[in-house]
C-alpha positions in Angstrom: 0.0 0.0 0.0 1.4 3.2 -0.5 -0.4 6.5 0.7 0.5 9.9 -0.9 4.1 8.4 -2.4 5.9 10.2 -4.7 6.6 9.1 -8.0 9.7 11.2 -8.4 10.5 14.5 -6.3 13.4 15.6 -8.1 11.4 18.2 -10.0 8.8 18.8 -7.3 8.7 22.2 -6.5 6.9 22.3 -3.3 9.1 19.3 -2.3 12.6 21.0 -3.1 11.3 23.9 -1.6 10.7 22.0 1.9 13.5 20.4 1.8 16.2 23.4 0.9 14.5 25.5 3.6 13.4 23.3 6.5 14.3 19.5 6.1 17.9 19.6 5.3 18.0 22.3 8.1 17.1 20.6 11.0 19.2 20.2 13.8 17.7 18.7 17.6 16.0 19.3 19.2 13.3 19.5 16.7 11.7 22.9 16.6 7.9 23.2 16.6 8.6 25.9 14.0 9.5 22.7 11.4 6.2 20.9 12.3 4.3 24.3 10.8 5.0 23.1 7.7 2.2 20.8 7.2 0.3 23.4 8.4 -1.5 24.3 5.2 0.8 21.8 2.7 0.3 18.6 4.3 -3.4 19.1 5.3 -6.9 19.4 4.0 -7.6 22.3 6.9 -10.8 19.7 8.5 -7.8 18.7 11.4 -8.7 20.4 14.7 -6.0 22.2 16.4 -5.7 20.2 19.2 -4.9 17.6 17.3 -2.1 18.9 15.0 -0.7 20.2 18.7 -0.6 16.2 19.4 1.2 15.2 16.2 4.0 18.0 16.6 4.3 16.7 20.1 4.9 13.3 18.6 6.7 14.7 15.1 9.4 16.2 17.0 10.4 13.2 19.6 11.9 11.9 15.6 15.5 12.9 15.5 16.4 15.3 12.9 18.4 12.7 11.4 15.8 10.5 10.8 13.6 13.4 8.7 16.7 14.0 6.7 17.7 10.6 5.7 14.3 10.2 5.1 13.3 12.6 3.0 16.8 12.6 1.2 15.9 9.2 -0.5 12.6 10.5 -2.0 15.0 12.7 -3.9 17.4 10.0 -4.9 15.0 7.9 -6.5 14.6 7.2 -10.0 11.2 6.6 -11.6 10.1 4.4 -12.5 12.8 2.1 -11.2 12.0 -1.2 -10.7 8.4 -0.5 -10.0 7.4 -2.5 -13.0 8.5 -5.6 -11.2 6.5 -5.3 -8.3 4.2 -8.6 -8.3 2.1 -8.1 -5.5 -1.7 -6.4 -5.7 -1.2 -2.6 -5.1 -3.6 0.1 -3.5 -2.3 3.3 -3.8 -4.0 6.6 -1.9 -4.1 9.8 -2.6 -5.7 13.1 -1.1 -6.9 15.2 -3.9 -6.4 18.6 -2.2 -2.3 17.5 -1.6 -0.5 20.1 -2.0 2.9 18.3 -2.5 2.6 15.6 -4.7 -0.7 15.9 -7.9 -2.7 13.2 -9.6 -0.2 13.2 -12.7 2.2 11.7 -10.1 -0.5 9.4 -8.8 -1.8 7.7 -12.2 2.3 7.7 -12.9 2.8 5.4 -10.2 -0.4 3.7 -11.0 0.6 3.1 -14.4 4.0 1.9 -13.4 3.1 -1.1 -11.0 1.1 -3.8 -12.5 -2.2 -4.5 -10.5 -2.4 -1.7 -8.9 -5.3 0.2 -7.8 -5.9 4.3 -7.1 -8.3 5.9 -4.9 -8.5 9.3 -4.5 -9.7 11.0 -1.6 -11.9 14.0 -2.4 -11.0 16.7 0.1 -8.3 15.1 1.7 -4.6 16.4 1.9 -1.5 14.9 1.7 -1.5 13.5 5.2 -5.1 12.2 3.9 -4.9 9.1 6.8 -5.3 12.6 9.4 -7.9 13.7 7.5 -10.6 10.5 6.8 -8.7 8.0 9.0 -12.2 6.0 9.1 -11.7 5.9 5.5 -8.3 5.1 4.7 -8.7 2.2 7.1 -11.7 0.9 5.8 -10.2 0.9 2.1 -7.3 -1.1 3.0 -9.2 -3.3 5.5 -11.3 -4.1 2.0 -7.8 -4.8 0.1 -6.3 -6.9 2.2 -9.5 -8.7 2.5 -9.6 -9.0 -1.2 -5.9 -10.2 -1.9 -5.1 -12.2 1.5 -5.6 -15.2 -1.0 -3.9 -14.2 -3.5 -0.8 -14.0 -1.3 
């Protein structure tokens, strides 16, 4: 399953943007100042405050490290790779109000792994399992229900 991946972020604005200016920044302690970058690019706005005070809590116990090693690979990457040799059923999800990564990146994935499947979230953002996480967990309780014998 993958939820809001990237197909390739080498010519991703918003993504080189975040990264020259705040990811490859970082330094510990985390500042809360980072986490207010998915304030407005990472959600679809219906996230109560309270609860993006909870996931910066919980964002910035990840060592600054971690977020640049991370994010460094997305921008290694080359697509397609060796997506094409991916054998195993796919579900791919994807927020249609993300502001980092559009549907052309989506369907390019999509069209790239054999068997896979898209479903696009209307209204949700990037971090679309914050926005409808009833949702997102119903869909892939429903695909692994479909494939588990496949497997």
């Amino acid at each position: 399953m993958l939820i809001a991946a990237p197909a390739d972020l080498r010519n991703n604005k918003v993504a080189q943007e975040g990264w020259e200016s705040t990811i490859s920044r970082l330094n510990d302690p985390i500042s809360p100042e980072f986490l207010k970058l998915f304030d407005g690019t990472a959600v679809s706005g219906s996230i109560t405050k309270d609860f993006l005070d909870t996931m910066a809590e919980e964002n910035m116990k990840v060592p600054a490290r971690v977020w640049k090693e991370s994010n460094l690979g997305f921008f290694e990457e080359e697509f397609p790779g060796e997506l094409n040799k991916i054998k195993a059923p796919t579900l791919i999800l994807w927020g249609d109000k993300d502001k980092v990564l559009d549907k052309k990146d989506q369907v390019s994935l999509s069209n790239a792994i054999p068997d896979s499947k898209l479903i696009v979230y209307e209204g949700a953002g990037h971090l679309l399992y914050w926005d409808e996480p009833s949702k997102v967990a119903s869909d892939m309780a429903a695909f692994v229900g479909s494939v588990s014998g496949e497997l």
